[in-house]
N, C-alpha and C positions, 0 to 999 in steps of 0.2 A: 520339503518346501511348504510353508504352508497357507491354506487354501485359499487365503482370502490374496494370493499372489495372481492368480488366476483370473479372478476379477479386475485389482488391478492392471495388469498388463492386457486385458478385456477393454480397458478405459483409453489405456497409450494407441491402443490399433484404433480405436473410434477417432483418436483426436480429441480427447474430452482432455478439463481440465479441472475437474474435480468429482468424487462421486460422493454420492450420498445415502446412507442407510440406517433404515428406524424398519422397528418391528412391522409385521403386518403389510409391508411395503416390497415389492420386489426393487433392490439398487438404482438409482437413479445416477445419469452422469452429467453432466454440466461439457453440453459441445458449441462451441463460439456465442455461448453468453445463455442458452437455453436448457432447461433440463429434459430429457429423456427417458425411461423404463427400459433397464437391460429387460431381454425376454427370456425374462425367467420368474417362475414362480412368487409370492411374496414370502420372504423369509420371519420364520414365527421366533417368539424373543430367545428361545434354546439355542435357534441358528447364530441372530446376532451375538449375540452372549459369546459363542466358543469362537465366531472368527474376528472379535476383538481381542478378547483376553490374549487369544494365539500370539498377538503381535503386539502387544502388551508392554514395556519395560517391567523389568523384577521388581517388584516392591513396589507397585504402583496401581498396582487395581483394586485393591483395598481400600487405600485414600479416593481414588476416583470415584467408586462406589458409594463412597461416606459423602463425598462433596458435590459429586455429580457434574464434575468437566475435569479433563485433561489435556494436555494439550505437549503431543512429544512430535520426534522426527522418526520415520523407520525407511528403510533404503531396500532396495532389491539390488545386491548388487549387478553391476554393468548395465543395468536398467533404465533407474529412475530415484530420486528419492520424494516422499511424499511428507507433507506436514502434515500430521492426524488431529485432530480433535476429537472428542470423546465428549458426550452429552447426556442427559439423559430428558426425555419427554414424560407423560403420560402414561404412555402404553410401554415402556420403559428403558432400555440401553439405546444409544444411535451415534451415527460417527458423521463426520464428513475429513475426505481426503482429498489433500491438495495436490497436484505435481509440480513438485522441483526439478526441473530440467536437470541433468546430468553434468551438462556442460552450460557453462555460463553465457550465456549469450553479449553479444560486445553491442557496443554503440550503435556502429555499423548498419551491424545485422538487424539489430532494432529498429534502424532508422533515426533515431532520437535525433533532434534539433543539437545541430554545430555547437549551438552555447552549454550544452552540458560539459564538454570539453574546457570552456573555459572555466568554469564553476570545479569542475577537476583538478584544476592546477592553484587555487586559492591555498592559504596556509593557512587560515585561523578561519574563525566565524561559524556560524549557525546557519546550514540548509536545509532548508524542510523539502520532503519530498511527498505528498498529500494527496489523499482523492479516498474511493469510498472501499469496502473491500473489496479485493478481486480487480483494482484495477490495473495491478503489475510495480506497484510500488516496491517491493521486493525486490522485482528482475530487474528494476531500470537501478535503483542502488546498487546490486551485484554487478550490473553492469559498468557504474561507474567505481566505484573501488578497484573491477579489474582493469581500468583503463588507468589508474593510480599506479597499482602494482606491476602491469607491465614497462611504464615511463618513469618513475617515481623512487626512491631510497626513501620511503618513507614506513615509523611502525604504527602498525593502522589496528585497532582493538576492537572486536563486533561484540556487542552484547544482546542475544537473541533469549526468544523464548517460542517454538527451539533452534537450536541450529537451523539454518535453510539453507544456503549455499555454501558451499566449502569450497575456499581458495586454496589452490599453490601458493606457495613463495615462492616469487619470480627477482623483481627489483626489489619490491618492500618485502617487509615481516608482518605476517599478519597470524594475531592469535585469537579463537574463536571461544567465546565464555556463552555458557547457556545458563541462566536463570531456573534453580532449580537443582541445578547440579552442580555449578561452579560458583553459585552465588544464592542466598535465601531468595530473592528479588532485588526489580531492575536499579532501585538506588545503591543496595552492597553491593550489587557488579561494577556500578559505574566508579562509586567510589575507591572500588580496589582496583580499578582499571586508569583511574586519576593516577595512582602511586606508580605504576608501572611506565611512568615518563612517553605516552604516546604522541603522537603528531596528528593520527586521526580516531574518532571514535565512529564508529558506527550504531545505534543505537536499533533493534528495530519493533521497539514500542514505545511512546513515550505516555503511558497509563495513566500515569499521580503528577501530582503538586511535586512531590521531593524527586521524584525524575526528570520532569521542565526543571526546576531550578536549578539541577546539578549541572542537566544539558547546558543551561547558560553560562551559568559558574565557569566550565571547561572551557564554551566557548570564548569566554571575554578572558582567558587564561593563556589564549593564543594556539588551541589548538581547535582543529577542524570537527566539525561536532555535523552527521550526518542524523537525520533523525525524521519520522512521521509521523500523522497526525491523521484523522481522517475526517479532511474536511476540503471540500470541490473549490475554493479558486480562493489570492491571495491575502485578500482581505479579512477572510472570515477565520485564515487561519493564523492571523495574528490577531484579532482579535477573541479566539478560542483560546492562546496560550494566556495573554493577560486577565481573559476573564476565569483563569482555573485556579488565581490565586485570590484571598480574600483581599475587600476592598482595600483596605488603607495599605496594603503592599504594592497593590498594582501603579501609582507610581514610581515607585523602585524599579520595578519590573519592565517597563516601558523605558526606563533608562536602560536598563540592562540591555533589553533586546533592540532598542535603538543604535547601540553602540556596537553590537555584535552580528546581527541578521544580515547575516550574506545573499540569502537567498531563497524563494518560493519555487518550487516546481510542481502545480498542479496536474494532476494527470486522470485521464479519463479515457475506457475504453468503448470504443464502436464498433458494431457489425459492420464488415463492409459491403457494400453495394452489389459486389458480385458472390457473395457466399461466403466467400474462401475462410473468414475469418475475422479479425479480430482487428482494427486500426487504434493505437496509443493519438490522443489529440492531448495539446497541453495547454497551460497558461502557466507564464513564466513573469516571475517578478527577480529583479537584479539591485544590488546595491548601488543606491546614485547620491550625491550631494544633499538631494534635499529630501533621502528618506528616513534616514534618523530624526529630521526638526518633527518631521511628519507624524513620526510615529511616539516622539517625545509627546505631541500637542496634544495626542489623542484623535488624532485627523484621519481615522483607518482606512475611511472611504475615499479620501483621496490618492489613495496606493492607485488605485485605477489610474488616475491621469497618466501618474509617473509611470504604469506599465504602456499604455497608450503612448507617451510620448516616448518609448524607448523603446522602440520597430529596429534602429539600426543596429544597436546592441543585441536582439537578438530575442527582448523581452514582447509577449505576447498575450492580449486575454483570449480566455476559453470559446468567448463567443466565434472571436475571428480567426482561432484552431479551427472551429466547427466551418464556417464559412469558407475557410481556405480548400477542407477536404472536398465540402460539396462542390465549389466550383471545379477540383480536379476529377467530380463522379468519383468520387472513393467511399464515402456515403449517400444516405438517400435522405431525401428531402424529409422525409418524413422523422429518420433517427436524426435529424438534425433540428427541427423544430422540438422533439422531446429533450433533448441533451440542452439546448439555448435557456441560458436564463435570461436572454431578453426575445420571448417568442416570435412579437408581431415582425421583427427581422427577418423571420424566414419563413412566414402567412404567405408568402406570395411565391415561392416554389410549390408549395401545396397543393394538388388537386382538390375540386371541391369535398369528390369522397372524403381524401384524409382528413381535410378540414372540417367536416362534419365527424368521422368519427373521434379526433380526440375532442372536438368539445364535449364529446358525448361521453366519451369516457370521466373525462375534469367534472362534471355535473354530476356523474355517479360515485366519484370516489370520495371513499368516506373520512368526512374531518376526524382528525385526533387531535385534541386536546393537548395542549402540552406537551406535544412531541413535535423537538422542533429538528427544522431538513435542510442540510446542508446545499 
């Protein structure tokens, strides 16, 4: 077995959900949104060095080494499987590991809001599934493909970089293409995955220009095009896809995704109030009458209204996700003033401490230039 198994399943008994390790560092885990120091010693770059390479794929540490990131899957069996990264810093080798739940988690058990269920059952179009890393966009997509494949005759295609969840066939077919291995990158996946006569695609990166385009392309093709982004609520993420293309195409493009866009689902994770963990808060945008003119016009910020005026359908912004937990105590005032992007809404849960400390914080945190924040 080898050793870096030990840490890992070190990380499953914690409840963590990711660790982290660079030279000179003793392991760090990631438990309900925080990180940690396992207690143990800091490991010098000899150690890193042997318990990466261990778990390694064949032919691939070489390249890694020359380019300085990889990015594969590796599994303990009966365990857990873990999405790895490979980095290099400074002081030099470092990884971080994710965990992929074993078993797929369902709707249900998520909790997710009823309307994902109907966004389930659509047959064509474009749903974006959005928010920053680490917020579970992964799990709630797995989640829903397996709510496809348990109700559904449908053949559903993921194109990952790497594999993360791995379905059965149940009702549909579903076949797993990893980037890298089954294709150079995510545009020859997609495109060999077009010829393969699918119903749904799953996508889960949409990196370049020529991977948005094909995602549209498919989807205005008539088949269901699953796919992320990473960007916090729904306006910014359709305006992130149009603006990835150069000017004078981006009306084309706005046609395209006017005619096609099924659907936003922003997603954001919170501490909850009593410890235990972890709450999914969302903002949900749905296809209505007047969001294709909207989105032909170039009227992005009017996406708000139409999520605003479509409460019974199911559609929600982020603020009023945020809003809803707090009035049920599932968060605390405080993580809900930070997560709000319209703060002074929620100034008045605040005590004065907190309210004094995040101004204090906001006063000290340093401008960057050019780096812009979803």
């Amino acid at each position: 077995m080898p050793i870096i198994d030990e840490l890992l399943q070190g990380m499953l008994a914690e409840n963590g959900s990711d660790m982290h390790m660079m030279v000179d560092e003793p392991p760090r885990i990631r438990v309900h949104g925080d990180l940690a120091p396992l207690d143990m010693p800091p490991l010098v770059d000899l150690e890193v060095e042997m318990l990466l390479k261990e778990i390694c794929p064949p032919g691939r540490w070489e390249p890694y080494l020359e380019s300085g990131d990889l990015d594969f899957a590796y599994e303990i069996p009966g365990v857990a499987r873990f999405r790895c990264n490979y980095l290099s810093d400074y002081r030099g080798v470092a990884a971080v590991f994710r965990v992929i739940p074993s078993r797929i988690a369902t709707l249900e058990k998520l909790k997710m809001p009823d309307v994902l269920r109907e966004v389930c059952n659509y047959r064509d179009g474009l749903v974006l599934v959005t928010g920053p890393t680490g917020s579970g966009k992964s799990t709630t997509m797995a989640a829903m493909i397996d709510y496809i494949n348990r109700r559904h005759r449908r053949k559903i295609i993921t194109v990952e970089d790497p594999i993360e969840f791995v379905h059965e066939n149940r009702k549909s077919v579903i076949l797993h293409r990893e980037v890298g291995q089954h294709a150079p990158d995510f545009a020859a996946a997609l495109r060999g995955a077009m010829r393969a006569n699918p119903d749904i695609l799953l996508l889960g990166e949409m990196r370049d220009l020529e991977t948005i385009r094909l995602a549209l392309q498919c989807a205005t093709m008539g088949i269901l095009v699953f796919g992320t982004l990473h960007t916090n609520n729904a306006p910014k993420t359709v305006d992130r896809i149009i603006d990835a293309f150069p000017g004078d195409e981006q009306p084309q493009i706005r046609m395209m995704l006017a005619e096609c866009l099924g659907g936003v689902i922003s997603q954001l994770l919170c501490r909850r109030a009593d410890g235990s963990g972890r709450i999914a808060l969302h903002e949900i945008l749905l296809r209505t009458e007047a969001m294709p003119n909207t989105i032909r016009e170039g009227q992005i910020s009017s996406l708000r209204t139409i999520i605003e005026g479509g409460g019974e359908r199911g559609m929600v912004t982020m603020d009023d996700s945020i809003y809803h937990a707090l009035a049920e105590d599932l968060i605390s005032p405080k993580s809900a003033y930070r997560m709000a992007a319209e703060k002074e809404r929620f100034v008045p849960f605040l005590t004065e401490e907190e309210e004094e400390e995040d101004e204090d914080e906001e006063q000290q945190a340093p401008a960057q230039p050019g780096v812009a924040r979803d």
